[in-house]
N, C-alpha and C positions, 0 to 999 in steps of 0.2 A: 770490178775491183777498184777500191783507193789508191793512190798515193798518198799515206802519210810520209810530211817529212819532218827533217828540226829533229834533233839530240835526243829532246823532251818526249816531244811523241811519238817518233820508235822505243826508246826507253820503256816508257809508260805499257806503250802495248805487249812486250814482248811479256814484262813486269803482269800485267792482267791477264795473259795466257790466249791473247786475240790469235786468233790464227793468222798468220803469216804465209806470204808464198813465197818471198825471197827477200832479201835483205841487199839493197845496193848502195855501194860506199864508192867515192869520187876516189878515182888512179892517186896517189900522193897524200889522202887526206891520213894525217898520222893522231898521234895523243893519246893519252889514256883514254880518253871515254871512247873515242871510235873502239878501239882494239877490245874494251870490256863488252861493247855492244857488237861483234866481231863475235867473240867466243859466247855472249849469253844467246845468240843467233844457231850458232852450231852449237849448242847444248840442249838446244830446243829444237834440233832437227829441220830451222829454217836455210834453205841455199843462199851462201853470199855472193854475191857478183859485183867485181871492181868493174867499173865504167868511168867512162869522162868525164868532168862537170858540166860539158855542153848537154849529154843526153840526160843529164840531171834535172839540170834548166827545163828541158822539155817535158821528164816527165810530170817535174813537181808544178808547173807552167810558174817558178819564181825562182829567182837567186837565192833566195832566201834561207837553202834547205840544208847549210852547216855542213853539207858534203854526203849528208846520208839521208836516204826516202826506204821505203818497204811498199810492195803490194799488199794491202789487207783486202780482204773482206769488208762489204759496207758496214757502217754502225748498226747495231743491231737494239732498235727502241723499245721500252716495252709495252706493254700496254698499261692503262690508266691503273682500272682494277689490281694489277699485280705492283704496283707503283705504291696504290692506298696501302695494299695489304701487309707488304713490306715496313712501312711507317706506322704504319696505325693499325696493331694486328685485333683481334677481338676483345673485348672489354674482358677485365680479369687478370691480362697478361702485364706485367709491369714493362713500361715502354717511357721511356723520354717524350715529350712533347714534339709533334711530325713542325719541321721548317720547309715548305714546300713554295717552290718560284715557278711563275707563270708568266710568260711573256709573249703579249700581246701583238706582235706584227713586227719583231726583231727582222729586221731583211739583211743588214750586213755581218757576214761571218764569220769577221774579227771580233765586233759587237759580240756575238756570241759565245764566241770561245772566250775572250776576258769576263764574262757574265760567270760562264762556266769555270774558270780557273778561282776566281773569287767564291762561287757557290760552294765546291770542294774545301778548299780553305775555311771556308765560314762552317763547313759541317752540315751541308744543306742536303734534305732528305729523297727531293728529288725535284727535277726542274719538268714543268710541261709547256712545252713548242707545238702550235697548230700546224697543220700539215699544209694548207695555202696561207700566201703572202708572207711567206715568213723562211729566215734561214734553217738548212737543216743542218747537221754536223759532217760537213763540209772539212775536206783537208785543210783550208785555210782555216777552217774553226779548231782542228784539232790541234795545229801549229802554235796559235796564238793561245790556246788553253794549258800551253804545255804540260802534254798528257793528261790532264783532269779529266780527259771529256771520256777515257776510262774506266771511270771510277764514280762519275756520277750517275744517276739511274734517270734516265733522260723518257720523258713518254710523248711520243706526238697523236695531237688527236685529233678530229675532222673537227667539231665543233666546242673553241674554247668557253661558251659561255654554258655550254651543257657539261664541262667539267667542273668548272666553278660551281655550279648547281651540286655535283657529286661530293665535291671537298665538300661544301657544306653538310648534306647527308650524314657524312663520316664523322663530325666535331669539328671541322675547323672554323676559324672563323676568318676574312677575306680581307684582306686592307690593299689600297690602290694607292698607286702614286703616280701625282698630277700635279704639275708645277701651278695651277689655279687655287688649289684645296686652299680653304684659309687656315685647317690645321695643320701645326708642324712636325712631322714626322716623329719628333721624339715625345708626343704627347699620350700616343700611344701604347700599349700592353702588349709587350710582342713573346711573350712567356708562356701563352698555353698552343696547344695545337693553331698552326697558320698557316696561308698562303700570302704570298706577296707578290702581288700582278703588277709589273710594268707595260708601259706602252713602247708602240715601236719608236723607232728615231722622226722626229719631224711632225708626225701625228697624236704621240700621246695614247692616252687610252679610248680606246672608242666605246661610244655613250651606252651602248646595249652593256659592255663591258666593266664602265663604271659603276652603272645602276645594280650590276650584281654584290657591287663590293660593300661590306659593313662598316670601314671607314677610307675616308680618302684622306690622305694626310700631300703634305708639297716639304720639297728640301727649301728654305730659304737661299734666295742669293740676291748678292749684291750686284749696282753697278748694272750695264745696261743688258747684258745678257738672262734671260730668265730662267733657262733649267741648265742643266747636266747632262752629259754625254750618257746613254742611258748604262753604259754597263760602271763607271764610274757611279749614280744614280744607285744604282743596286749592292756596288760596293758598300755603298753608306749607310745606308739602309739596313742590313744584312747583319754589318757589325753592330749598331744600336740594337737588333735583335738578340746578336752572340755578347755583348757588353750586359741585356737585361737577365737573359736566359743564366750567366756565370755568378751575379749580380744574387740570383733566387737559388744559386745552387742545381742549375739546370745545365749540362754538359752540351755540347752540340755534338 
C-alpha cells in the first residue's frame, strides 16, 4: 500500500475513483476542505479514522501531510503500446497532435511530481519513466504533483532508448534538451506529433539517448549557472509547445 498525503492528492484520488482503503484525518484538523474530503470518503464507501498527527508523521514519514494521508493501492502504470494508442489512435481517426515527455534518469521525486503537475497543466499526452535509475510515482511525488499524477497516463519502461525508437515508428518526431545544443529551444516546431526527452538532474541526457533524438535544442541562461532545475526546464519548454500548438489552432 501507499501513503498518499496533502489536501491535493487525496482529493485528486478520491476525484479519479483510485481505490482507497481508508481515509486518516489528524484528531482537531477542522475546515471546509478536510470535512468535504470527510464526506466525499464516506460517499465512496472509504473508512475514516481520526488519529494523532504524531502517527501521521510516521505514516506519511513527513510533517508535511496538511493533517490527512489515505492508504491506496500503488500507482498503477501502463504500458507503452497502450500509452501510443491512446495518443495516436490509427490513421483516419481525427486526433490532435500526441505531446509526449520522456525523462531520462529523473531520480528525485519532487523532481517528478513538479514535472508531473506541469505536464497536466500543459495538456501532456503521456509521460514515460524507465524502470531503473530513475524516480517512480512515489508518495512524495504524488504530494508535490498535487494530484496530477492521477490524471496523467504515466508508462515505465525497461529500455528508454527502445521507446524512443517506438515513438518514432508511430510519427513522432524527438527533440532533446541539453544545456550544450547551440540551438535554442524556441527555434524549433513543436506543433506536429512529439516527444520531449529530458535528462536527469546533474547528468543531462545520456549520449545513446541524445543520438536518438531529431533535434537537440538548450534553454539559454545567463550568468555563471548553466542549466535549470530540470522540472522547471521542462516547465519551459512544454509551454513554448502549448504557446505554438494555441498559436496554429492546435488544443492541448
Amino acid at each position: 500500500m501507499n501513503v498518499l498525503y496533502g489536501i491535493h492528492a487525496v482529493e485528486q484520488a478520491l476525484a479519479g475513483g483510485r481505490p482507497l482503503e481508508r481515509l486518516l484525518v489528524a484528531r482537531g484538523r477542522g475546515g471546509r476542505r478536510a470535512d468535504e474530503l470527510v464526506k466525499a470518503a464516506r460517499a465512496a464507501n472509504v473508512p475514516v479514522r481520526f488519529v494523532s498527527r504524531e502517527e501521521l508523521d510516521r505514516l506519511a514519514g513527513s510533517p508535511d501531510h496538511q493533517g490527512v494521508a489515505a492508504l491506496a493501492g500503488a500507482k498503477r502504470y501502463l504500458d507503452l503500446e497502450d500509452l501510443i494508442a491512446q495518443a495516436l489512435p490509427p490513421s483516419g481517426q481525427a486526433q490532435e497532435p500526441a505531446l509526449f515527455l520522456l525523462l531520462d534518469g529523473v531520480e528525485d521525486p519532487r523532481n517528478l511530481g513538479a514535472i508531473l503537475r506541469t505536464a497536466y497543466c500543459a495538456g501532456v499526452s503521456g509521460v514515460v519513466v524507465p524502470e531503473r535509475r530513475a524516480a517512480g510515482i512515489t508518495p512524495a511525488a504524488e504530494k508535490v504533483s498535487a494530484g496530477a499524477s492521477e490524471h496523467v497516463p504515466v508508462a515505465r519502461v525497461v529500455n528508454l532508448g527502445r521507446a524512443l525508437e517506438r515513438l518514432k515508428e508511430a510519427g513522432c518526431w524527438l527533440v532533446g534538451l541539453d544545456e550544450h545544443a547551440p540551438k535554442a529551444f524556441t527555434e524549433v516546431d513543436y506543433t506536429g506529433s512529439l516527444g520531449l526527452v529530458l535528462g536527469g538532474e546533474g547528468k543531462g541526457l545520456h549520449e545513446k539517448i541524445r543520438e536518438k533524438c531529431d533535434f537537440v535544442v538548450s534553454i539559454p541562461a545567463a550568468g555563471k549557472i548553466a542549466s535549470l532545475n530540470v522540472a522547471v526546464a521542462a516547465g519551459v519548454v512544454l509551454y513554448e509547445a502549448v504557446r505554438q500548438r494555441r498559436a496554429k489552432g492546435v488544443s492541448p
